[in-house]
N, C-alpha and C positions, 0 to 999 in steps of 0.2 A: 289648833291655831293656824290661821291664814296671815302669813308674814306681809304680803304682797303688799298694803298700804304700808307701811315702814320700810317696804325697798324701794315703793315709788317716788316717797316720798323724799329717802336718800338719795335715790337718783336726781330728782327736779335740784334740791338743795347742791350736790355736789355738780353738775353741769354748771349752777350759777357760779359756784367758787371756782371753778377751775375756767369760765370765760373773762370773769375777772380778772385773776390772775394772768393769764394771755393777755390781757389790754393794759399789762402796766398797772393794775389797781391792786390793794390791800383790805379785799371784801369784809374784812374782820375787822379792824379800822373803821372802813365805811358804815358798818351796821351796826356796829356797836359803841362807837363815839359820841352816841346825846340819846343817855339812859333816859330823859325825862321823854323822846319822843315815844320809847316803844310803851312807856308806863301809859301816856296820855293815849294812844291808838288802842292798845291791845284792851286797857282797862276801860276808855271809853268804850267801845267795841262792845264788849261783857255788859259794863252796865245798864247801856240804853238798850240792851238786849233783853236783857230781866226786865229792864221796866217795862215794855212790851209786852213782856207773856205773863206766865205764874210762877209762883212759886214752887211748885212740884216740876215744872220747866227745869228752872235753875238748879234744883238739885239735882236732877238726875244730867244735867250739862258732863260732869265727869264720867257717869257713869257713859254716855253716850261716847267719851272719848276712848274711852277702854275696849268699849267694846268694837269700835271702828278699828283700834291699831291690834285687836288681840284676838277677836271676836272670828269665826270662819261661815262657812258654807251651811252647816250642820253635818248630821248625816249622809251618809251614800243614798241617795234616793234608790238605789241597787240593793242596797240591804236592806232598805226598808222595806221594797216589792219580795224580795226572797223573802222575809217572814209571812208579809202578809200570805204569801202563796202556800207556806208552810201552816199556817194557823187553817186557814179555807179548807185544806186538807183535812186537817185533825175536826174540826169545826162539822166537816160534810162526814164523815167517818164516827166520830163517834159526840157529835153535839157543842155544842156552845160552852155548856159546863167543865167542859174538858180541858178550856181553854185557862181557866184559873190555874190551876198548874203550872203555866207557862208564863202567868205577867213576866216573871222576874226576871224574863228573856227581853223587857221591855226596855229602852233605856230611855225614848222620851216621854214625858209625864204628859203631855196632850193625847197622846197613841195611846198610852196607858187607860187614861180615864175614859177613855171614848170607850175602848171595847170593854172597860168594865161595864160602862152604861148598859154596852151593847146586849153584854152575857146576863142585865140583869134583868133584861125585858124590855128595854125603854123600847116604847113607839119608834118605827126608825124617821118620820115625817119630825117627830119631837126632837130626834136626836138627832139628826141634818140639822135643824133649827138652833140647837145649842152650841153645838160645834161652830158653824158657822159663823153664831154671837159672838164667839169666844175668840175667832180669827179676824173679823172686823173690830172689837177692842182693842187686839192687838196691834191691826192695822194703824189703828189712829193713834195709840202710844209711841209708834216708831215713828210716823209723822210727826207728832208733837218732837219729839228729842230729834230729827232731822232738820223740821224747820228754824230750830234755834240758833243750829250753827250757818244756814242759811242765812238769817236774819246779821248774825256778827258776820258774814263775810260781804253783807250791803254796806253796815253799820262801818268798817273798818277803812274804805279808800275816804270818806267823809269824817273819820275823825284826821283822816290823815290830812285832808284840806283843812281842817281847824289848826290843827297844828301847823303849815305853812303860812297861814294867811297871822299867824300869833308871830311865829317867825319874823315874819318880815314886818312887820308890825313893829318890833323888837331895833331890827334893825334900819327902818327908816327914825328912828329913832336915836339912834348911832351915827348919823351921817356928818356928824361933826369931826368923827376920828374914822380913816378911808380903810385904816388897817382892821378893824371890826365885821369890812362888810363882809369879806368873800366866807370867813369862818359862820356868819349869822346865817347867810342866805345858803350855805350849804346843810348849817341844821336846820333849817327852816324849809328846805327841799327832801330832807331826810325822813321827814315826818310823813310825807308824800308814798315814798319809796315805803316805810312799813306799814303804811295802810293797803297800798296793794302786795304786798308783798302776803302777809297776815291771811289777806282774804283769796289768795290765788295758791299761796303754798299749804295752808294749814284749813281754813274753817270750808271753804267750797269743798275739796278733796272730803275731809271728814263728812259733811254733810251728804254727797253722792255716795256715798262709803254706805251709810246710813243706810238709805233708801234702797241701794243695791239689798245689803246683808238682808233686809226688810221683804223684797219682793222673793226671794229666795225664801225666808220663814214660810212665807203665806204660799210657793206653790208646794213646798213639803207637806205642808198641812193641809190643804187640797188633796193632795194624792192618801193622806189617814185616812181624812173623811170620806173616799168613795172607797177606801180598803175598808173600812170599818165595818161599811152598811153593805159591803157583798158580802163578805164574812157572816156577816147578819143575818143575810140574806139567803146563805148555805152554795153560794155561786160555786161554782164548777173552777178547780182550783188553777187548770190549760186556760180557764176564760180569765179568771183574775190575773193570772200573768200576760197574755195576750192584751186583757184592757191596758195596762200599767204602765206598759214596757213604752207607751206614748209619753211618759214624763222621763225616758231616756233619749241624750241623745241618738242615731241610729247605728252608730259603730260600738255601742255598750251593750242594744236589745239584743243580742243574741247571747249576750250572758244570763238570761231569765230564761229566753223560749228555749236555747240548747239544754239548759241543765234541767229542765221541765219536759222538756221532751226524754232525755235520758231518763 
């Protein structure tokens, strides 16, 4: 678990409560005094969202939130490079079949299925092509559940304009008692305040979150697929580490070439 979006996120949240609080204001008061604005923002927001996309959109809406506040990095791209360089070995020493023995040292199921393919003969031209398949679906699955909360954090400062302009609406309607206005036109500005609020604290963040954990899956999986097809390929196990050690930053590559060198 990568905590880091649930401290940023308390960080942004507690900087605002506590400048509030220095200016004389009661931000809890402020933001939570006209239930009906966050209902109309937040739920507008959602719905004109879904109505936009699909259904399999909106269901996975939650699952896209968990995985933003819970979700990490994956793997050590470091451990992955050390098995590979450990399998290359065994693979060039005593064959591909060898490697069966060893899935269960496997823990992701993409890496898994690839070098089964690999050990089971597949064409390696066929199995670059499937792999790949299988990483551009993915790629558009995470797009999909990134653009939605994208889409609610547009969706969000325009229901907040709905809601002020109802606001005040409300209260040019009132103007016959003076005592009504300053209360209307401050929930009626309130409404404002949670549509950016909504779309700058919670669904941008989540959605960049997204896209991020996203671009990370896809260069991991990169780095299986040319593990898979040297391994495949019987490559020289000082070469497989020497290629690899490129998807580390360079103050980490000396923990593959050193211990390979050893």
């Amino acid at each position: 678990m990568d905590p880091i979006t649930i401290i940023g996120l308390a960080i942004a949240l507690a900087t605002t409560f506590v400048a509030s609080f220095m200016s004389g204001m009661n931000p809890i008061v402020i933001f939570f005094s006209s239930p009906s604005s966050i209902i109309l923002v937040v739920g507008g927001a959602i719905g004109a969202t879904a109505a936009s996309g699909t259904m399999d959109q909106f269901i996975a809406f939650p699952k896209g939130l968990i995985k933003a506040l819970t979700g990490g990095p994956g793997e050590d791209p470091a451990i992955t490079i050390k098995l590979m360089v450990d399998f290359a070995d065994v693979a060039r020493k005593e064959g591909l079949l060898a490697l069966e023995e060893r899935f269960d040292e496997i823990n992701d199921p993409f890496f898994r299925n690839g070098l089964e393919l690999a050990v089971d003969g597949t064409d390696p031209d066929e199995l670059r092509e499937m792999l790949e398949l299988d990483v551009f679906k993915m790629q558009g699955r995470h797009k999909s559940g990134a653009a939605f909360y994208a889409t609610c954090a547009g969706y969000g400062p325009a229901f907040g304009m709905v809601g002020t302009v109802i606001g005040l609406v409300d209260m040019l309607g009132k103007l016959d008692d003076p005592s009504t206005l300053g209360p209307s036109m401050a929930v009626a500005f309130l409404t404002t305040l949670w549509g950016a609020f909504i779309a700058n604290y919670f669904f941008t963040p989540i959605s960049s979150r997204l896209r991020k954990l996203s671009e990370l899956e896809v260069a991991s999986r990169e780095l299986m697929i040319e593990g898979i097809l040297a391994i495949q390929a019987g490559s020289n196990p000082r070469n497989v580490a020497g290629k690899f050690v490129s998807f580390l930053p360079p103050s980490r590559r000396e923990e593959i070439l050193g211990e390979k060198s050893a």
